[in-house]
N, C-alpha and C positions, 0 to 999 in steps of 0.2 A: 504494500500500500504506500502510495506516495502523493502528496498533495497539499494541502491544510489542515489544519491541527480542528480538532471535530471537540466539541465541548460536554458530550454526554457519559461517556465510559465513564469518565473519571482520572484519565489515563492522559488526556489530552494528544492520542492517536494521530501519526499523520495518517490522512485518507485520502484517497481520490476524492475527486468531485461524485461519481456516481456513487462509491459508498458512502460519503457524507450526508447525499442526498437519500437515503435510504434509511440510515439512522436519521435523521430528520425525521423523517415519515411515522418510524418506530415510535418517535417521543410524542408526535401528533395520534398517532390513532390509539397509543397504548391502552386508553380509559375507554376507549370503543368497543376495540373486537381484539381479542386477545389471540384469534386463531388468525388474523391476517399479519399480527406481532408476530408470531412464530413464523409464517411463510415469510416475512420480509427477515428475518433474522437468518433463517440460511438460505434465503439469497446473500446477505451479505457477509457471511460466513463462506460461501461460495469463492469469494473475489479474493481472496489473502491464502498463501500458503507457507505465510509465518507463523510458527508453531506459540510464540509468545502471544502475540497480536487473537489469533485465533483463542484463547486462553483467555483472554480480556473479554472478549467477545461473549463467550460462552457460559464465564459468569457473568458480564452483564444480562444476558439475556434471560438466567436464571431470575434474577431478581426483577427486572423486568416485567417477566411473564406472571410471574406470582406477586407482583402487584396490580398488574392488570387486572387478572381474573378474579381478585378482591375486588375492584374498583366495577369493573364490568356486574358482578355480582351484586355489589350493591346498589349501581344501578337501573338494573334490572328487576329488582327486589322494590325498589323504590317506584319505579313507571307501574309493577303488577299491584303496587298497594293503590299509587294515586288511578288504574281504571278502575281498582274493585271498590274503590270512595266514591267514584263515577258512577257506579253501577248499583251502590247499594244507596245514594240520594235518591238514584230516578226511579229505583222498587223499592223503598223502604217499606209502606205500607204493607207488601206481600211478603218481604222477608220478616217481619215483625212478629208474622202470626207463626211462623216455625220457629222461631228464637224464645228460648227457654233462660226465665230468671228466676233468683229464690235470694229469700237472706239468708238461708240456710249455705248447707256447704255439699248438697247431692242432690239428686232425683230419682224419685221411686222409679226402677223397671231400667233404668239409666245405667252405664257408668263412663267414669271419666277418663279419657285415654289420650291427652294434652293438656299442658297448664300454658296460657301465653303470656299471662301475665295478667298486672295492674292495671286497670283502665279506670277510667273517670269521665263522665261530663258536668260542667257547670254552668250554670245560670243565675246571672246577676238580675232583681228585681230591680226597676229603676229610682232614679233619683225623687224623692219625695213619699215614696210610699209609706215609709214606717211614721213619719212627722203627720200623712195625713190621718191615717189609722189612729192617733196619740190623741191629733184634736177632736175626733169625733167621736171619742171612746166614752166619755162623758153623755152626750146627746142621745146618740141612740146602740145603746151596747148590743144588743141583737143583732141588730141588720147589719153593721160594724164589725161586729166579729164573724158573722158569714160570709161578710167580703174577705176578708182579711185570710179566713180559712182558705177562702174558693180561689185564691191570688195564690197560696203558698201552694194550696195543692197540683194547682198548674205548673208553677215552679216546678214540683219533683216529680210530674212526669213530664217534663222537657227534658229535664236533667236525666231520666232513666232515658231518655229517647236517643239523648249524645252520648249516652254510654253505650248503649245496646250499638250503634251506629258504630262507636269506634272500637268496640268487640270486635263485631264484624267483619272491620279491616283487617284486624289481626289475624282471620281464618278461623274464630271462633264460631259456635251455635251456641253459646251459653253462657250466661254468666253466675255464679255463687258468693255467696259474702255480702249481698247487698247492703249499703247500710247511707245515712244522709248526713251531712254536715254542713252547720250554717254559718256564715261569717260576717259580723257585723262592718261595713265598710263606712267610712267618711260620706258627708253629704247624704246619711240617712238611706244608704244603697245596702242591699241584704243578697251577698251570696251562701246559694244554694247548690251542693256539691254531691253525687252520686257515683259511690265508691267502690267497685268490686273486681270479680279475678276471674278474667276470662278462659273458658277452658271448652276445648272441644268435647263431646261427649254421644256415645252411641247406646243405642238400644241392646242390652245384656241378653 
C-alpha cells in the first residue's frame, strides 16, 4: 500500500487512494449494514500483501464489525419499537380488550414466561384544579366531591391507559403489581402515576 496516510486504523496507514476510499466507506456505513462492513473489509484486505499492514487490518475490522452489529442492533430494535408504538396508537382500543392487568402478581389458568420490566404512565391534572375543588368545598360538599372523585378517576384510567400502551411496546400482554401514586406539584397541579411490571404470559 502506498499513498496517504488514512486516519481510521489507528495506525495512520499509508494507503492508496482506492483503499483509502474504501475504509472511508467502512466508517460511513459501519452503523448501517454490518454485512456490506465485512464485504468492503476484504475487498480491502484484498489490495495489500503486507503481512503487518494486513494484521492492522484484520483487527480493525474485528472491532469494527462488532461494533457495528451493536449499533445496527440497536437500531433496528429501536425502528421495531417506534412501528409497534405506531401500531398499537392506531389499534389500541382492540388491543386493550386482550391485554391483561391485576395488582396482584399472577393470573388464574395463566403463567408467566417473561419479565420486561418496569413500566409507568403518568398524568398531570391541570393547573387550578385542587384550589378550585378547596373553594367550593364549603358550598356544596356533595356535588364537589363527585366532581373531584369523577376528575381523579379519569386521571387513573388514562394513567392505566399509558401504561398498558407502553407495556405493549415492550412485547408484553400483561401487566402485574399494579399500584397509583400521587404527587403534589406547584401551581396546585396533581400528578397521577401508574406503576407496574410488564410480563408476557400464556395460557398453562
Amino acid at each position: 500500500m502506498g499513498g496517504g496516510s488514512e486516519p481510521y486504523t489507528g495506525h495512520n496507514l499509508q494507503v492508496c487512494n482506492s483503499c483509502g476510499e474504501v475504509l472511508k466507506k467502512i466508517d460511513k456505513v459501519k452503523n448501517e449494514d454490518t454485512q456490506e462492513v465485512k464485504d468492503l473489509f476484504v475487498s480491502v484486505m484484498s489490495m495489500t500483501d503486507d503481512a503487518d499492514v494486513k494484521q492492522i487490518l484484520t483487527d480493525y475490522s474485528k472491532s469494527v464489525i462488532s461494533d457495528s452489529e451493536k449499533l445496527v442492533a440497536i437500531t433496528n430494535e429501536s425502528k421495531e419499537k417506534a412501528e409497534r408504538a405506531q401500531n398499537i396508537e392506531e389499534n389500541f382500543y382492540d388491543l386493550e380488550k386482550a391485554f391483561k392487568v391485576t395488582t396482584g402478581y399472577d393470573f388464574e389458568g395463566y403463567q408467566i414466561v417473561d419479565y420486561k420490566g418496569i413500566v409507568s404512565g403518568d398524568i398531570v391534572l391541570g393547573t387550578g384544579f385542587i384550589s378550585e375543588f378547596a373553594a367550593s368545598w364549603s358550598d356544596a360538599f356533595g356535588t364537589t366531591s363527585n366532581t373531584f372523585a369523577g376528575k381523579m378517576k379519569t386521571a387513573k384510567q388514562k394513567a392505566l391507559k399509558q401504561l398498558m400502551a407502553n407495556a405493549m411496546i415492550t412485547g408484553a400482554n400483561a401487566v402485574i403489581g399494579i399500584d397509583f401514586d400521587y404527587t403534589m406539584f406547584g401551581n396546585n397541579m396533581l400528578g397521577v402515576s401508574a406503576n407496574g411490571t410488564a410480563v408476557v404470559i400464556r395460557k398453562k
